[in-house]
N, C-alpha and C positions, 0 to 999 in steps of 0.2 A: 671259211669256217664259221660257224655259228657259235653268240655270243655266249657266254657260257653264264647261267641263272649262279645268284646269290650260293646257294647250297652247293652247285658244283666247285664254284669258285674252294669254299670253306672244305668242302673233301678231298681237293686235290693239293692243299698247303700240305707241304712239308716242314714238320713241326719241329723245330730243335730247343735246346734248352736257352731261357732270355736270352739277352746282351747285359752281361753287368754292368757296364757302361750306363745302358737306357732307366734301368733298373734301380739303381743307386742312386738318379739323378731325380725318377719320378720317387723311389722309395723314402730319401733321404729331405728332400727339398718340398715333394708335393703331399707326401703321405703323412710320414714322420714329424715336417716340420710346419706344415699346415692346419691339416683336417685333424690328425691324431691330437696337437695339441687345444684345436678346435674343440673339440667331444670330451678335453680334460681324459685322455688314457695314460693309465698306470697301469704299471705292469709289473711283475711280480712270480722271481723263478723259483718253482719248487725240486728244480733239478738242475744238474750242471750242462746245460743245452749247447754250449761256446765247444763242449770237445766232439761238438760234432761238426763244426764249423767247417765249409769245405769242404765235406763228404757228400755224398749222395742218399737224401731221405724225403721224407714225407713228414708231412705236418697235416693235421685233422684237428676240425674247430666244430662247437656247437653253432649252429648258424641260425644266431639271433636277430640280426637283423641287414637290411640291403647294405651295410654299413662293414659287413664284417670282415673283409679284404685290410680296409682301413685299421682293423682293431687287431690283427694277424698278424700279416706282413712283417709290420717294426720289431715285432718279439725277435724277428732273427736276423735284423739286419747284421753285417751286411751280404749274409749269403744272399742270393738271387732264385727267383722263385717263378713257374708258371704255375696260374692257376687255372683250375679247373669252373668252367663257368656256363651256365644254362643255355642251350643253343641258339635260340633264340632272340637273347640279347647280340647277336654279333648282326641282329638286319636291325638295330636301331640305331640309328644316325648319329647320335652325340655319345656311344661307346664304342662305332665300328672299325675306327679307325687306331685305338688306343687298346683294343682287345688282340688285333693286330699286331701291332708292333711290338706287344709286352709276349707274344706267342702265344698267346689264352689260347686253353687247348677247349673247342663246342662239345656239351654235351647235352643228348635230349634227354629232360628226369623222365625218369619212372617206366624208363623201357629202357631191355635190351640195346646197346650200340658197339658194336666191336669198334668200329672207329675209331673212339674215343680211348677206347683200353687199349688200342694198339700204339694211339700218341704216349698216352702216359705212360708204357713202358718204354717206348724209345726215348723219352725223355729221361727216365729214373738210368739205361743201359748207359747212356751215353754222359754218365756223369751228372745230372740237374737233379734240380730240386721240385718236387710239386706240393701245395697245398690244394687240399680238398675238402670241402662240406659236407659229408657223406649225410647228409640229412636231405638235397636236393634241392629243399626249397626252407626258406626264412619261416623263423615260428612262424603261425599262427597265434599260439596263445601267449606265448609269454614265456614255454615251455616248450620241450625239445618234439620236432615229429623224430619218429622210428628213423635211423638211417636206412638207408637204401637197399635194398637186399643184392647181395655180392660185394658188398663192402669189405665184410671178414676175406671172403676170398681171394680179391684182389690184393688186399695188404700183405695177405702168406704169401700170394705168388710173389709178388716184387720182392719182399724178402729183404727190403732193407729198414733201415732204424723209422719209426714212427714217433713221432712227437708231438707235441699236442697243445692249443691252448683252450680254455676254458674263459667265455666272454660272460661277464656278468655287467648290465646296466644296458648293453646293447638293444635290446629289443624296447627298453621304456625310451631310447634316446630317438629312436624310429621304431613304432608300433606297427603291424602290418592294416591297422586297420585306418590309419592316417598317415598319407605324406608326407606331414609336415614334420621336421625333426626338432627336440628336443632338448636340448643341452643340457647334461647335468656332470653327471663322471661315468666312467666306463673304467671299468676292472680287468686287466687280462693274467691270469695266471697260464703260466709257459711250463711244461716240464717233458719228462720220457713217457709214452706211452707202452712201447713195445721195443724192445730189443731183437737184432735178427735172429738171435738164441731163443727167446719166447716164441716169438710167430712160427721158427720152426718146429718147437713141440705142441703148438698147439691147432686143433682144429679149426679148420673157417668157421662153426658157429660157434664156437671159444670166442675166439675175436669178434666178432660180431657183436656179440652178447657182452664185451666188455667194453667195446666201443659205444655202447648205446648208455651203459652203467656209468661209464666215465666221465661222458660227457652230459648227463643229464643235469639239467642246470632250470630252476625257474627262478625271471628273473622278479615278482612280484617278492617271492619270501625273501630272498635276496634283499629286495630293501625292507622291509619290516625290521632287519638291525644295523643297515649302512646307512638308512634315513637319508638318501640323495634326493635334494628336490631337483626336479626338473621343469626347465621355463617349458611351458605348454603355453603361453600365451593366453592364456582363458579358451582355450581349445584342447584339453585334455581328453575328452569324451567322443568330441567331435567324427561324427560316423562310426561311433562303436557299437549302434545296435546294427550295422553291417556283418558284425562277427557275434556279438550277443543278441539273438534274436527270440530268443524263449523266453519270458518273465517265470522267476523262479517264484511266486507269490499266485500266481490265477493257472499256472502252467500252458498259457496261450503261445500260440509260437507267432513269428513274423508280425506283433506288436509295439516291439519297443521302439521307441524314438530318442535320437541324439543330436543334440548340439551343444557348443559352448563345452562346460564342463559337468552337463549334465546326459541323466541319461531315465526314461522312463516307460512304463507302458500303457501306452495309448488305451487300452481295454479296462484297467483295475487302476491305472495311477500309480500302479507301484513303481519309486526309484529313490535315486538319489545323486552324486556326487563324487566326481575326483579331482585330491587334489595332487598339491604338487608332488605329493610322497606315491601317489598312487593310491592311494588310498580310499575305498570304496564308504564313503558314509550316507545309510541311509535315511531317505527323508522320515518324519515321524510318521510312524503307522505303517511305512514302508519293512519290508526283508528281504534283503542282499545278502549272496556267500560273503565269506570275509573278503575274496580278492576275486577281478575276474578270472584268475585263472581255474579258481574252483568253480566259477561259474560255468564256464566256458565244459568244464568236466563234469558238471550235474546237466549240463543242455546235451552233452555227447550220451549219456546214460538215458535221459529221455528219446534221444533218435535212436539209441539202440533196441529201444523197447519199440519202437514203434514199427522199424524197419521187419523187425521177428512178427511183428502180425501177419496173417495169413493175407494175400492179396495187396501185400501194403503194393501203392505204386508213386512215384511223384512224375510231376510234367508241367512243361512250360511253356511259354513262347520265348524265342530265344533268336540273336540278332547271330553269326558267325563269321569269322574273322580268321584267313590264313597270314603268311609269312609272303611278302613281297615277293617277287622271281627275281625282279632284275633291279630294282631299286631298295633304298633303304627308307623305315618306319621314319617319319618327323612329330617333332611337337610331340615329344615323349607317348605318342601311340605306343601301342603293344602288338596290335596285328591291323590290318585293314579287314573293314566288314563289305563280306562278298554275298553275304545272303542269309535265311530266316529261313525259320519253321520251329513243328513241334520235338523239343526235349523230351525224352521222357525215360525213367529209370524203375526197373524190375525186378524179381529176383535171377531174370536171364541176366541180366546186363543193361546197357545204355543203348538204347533209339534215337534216331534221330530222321525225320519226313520231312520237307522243306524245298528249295530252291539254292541254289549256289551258282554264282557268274552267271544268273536268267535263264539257266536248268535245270528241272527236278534232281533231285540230288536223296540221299537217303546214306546212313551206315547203321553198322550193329555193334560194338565192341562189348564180348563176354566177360562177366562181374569177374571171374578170378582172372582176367588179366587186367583188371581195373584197379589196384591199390587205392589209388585217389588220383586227386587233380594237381598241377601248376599252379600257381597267381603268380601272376609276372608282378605288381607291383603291390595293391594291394587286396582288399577281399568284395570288392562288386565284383569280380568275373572271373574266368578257370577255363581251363586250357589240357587238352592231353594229346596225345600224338595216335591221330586215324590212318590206320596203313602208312605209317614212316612221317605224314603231314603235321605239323603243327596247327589247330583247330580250338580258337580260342571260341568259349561261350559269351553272351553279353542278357544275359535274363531280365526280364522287363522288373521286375522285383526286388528287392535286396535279400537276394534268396541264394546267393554265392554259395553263404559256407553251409548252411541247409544242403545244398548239393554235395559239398564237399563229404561233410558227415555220414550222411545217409548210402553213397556211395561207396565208401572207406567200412561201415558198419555191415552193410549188404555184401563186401568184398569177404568180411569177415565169417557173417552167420552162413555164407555161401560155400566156405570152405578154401578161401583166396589165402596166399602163402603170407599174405601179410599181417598177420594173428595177433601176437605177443610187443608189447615195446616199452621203453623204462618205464613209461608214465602211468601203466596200468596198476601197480601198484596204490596209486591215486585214488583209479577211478573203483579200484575194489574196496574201499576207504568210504568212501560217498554213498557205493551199494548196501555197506553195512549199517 
């Protein structure tokens, strides 16, 4: 019999609900009495969560940051919980074996998987508990992405109690645009989200739409009146114009430069400064939004202008990285790189001409099945799944979330299902 690759291995598990035994010992001793009290989490119930204790339900988190398992979890010890977790991480080495054993049910964001939605109801039928991120992947800004589309859906089918927490401090404690984490405080308010009486009178994009409302959470205004400093170490800034890369002062894009706790544009000079509050000050003669996250939504409002020009097109060179077959990712890798060529995105969709494992290689993935990208850890590189493959990009540039934007924006003026989400509110704020 031939060996059976990674991915077989992961779709041929038969998933049941934890071991409360495993669960209570990593929940209780590793999570709860470690890391949680690590990161200073407080927690804080705005509903009675204990009379669900023991029943079969769902729990749904803002996913602020790689952290948010950690900040989750403790709201309900000691029920026992799988969670649901990006496919992806289960071929890297130092989770493979702990994603395992805890029953982490793989999912690939941003596509279609009945696999997954087949675990997670045999797990909800047979009595367990699951938490889920319906956001797919960790801010970006500081602020919520859109949940997932078929989120509302799935919660009506399962049909049982939904509950919820709200992570604030999360995302400043680990930014996605630096590895390094942060220590300050971390907030979790716990309560009822949906009743199985609500979900059954209401429509999938009812839920949907109140899942996104509910959970919108930015963690920048947040502290403007909790005033959490966080130790950054004198590396506050560090690789943030990986994610802020348009200077709002000359409107140059792929400018800015970051180190330290600073952050500037190489073209005009314009910058300034974060400290431990978060707080953006800028240099004299310099103009900064008040926080990045309004930044981050005056540079999304600039790509969306740019992407609606007629012919717009972007391209790159770009290094590409699948998912091991038979062995596991080390030294915190994200994918192995099998081969190069040119990127390039349209109002069709996504190109790509090149070479992979020393063969010309080529795909086409169409804009409206393209919502956006992955970043497995942080925002130098992205990832989406080509015919079923996990295919991460690695761009000669610091032009990650450029990609990201432009593609997500292009997904939009295209006519792609992914339109509407909490934050626009915001960005129609900014246009005014």
């Amino acid at each position: 019999m031939d060996k059976l690759t990674v991915q077989q291995e992961l779709e041929k598990r038969k998933l049941h609900p934890v071991s409360p035994l495993i669960y209570r010992f990593l929940g209780r001793v590793v999570v709860n009495g470690v890391l949680a009290k690590k990161y200073n989490a407080h927690f804080t119930y705005v509903d009675d969560v204990s009379k669900y204790r023991g029943q079969s339900y769902v729990v749904v988190s803002n996913h602020a940051s790689r952290m948010d398992y950690v900040f989750t979890a403790p709201a309900f010890l000691p029920d026992a919980f799988n969670f649901v977790v990006g496919y992806n991480e289960f071929f890297r080495s130092h989770l493979a074996m702990i994603l395992r054993m805890m029953q982490v049910i793989p999912k690939k964001n941003f596509v279609h998987q009945p696999y997954a939605i087949r675990q997670i109801i045999k797990v909800i039928r047979s009595g367990g508990r699951i938490i889920i991120l319906p956001e797919g992947m960790s801010s970006i800004s500081g602020a919520n992405q859109p949940c997932a589309l078929g989120s509302g859906h799935l919660l009506k089918s399962l049909g049982v109690p939904v509950l919820y927490t709200k992570i604030s401090g999360g995302y400043l404690t680990a930014p996605k645009y630096n590895l390094t984490d942060r220590v300050g405080r971390v907030d979790i308010e716990a309560g009822v989200l949906f009743t199985p009486e609500q979900l059954e009178d209401m429509t999938a994009e009812e839920i949907q739409s109140q899942l996104d409302e509910k959970l919108y959470h930015d963690d920048y205004e947040w502290n403007k009146t909790a005033r959490v400093k966080f130790d950054g170490k004198g590396r506050m800034a560090e690789n943030m114009h990986q994610l802020l890369f348009w200077c709002p002062k000359c409107g140059s894009d792929l400018t800015m430069e970051s180190s330290g706790d600073s952050i500037r544009c190489k073209k005009c000079g314009n910058g300034g400064h974060l400290n431990e509050y978060y707080d953006l000050i800028p240099d004299e003669g310099s103009t900064l939004p008040e926080t990045p996250r309004v930044w981050f939504d005056m540079q999304r409002e600039h790509v969306r202008n740019m992407v609606r020009e007629d012919g717009y097109t972007l391209s790159e060179h770009v290094k590409i990285g699948v998912l091991p077959k038979y062995s596991y990712l080390k030294n915190q890798a994200t994918s192995e790189i099998v081969g190069e060529g040119e990127l390039k995105l349209d109002a069709e969709g996504l190109h790509f001409e090149g070479t992979k494992s020393g063969e010309a290689y080529s795909f086409f993935v169409p804009i409206k099945q393209l919502p956006t990208y992955g970043m497995c850890t942080d925002v130098s590189r992205f990832y989406t799944f080509v015919d079923g493959e996990f295919t991460e990009f690695y761009p000669d540039g610091d032009t990650a979330e450029l990609w990201m934007m432009a593609t997500e924006e292009m997904h939009r003026a295209q006519g792609g299902q992914w339109q509407d989400f909490p934050w626009k509110r915001h960005e129609d704020a900014v246009r005014q």
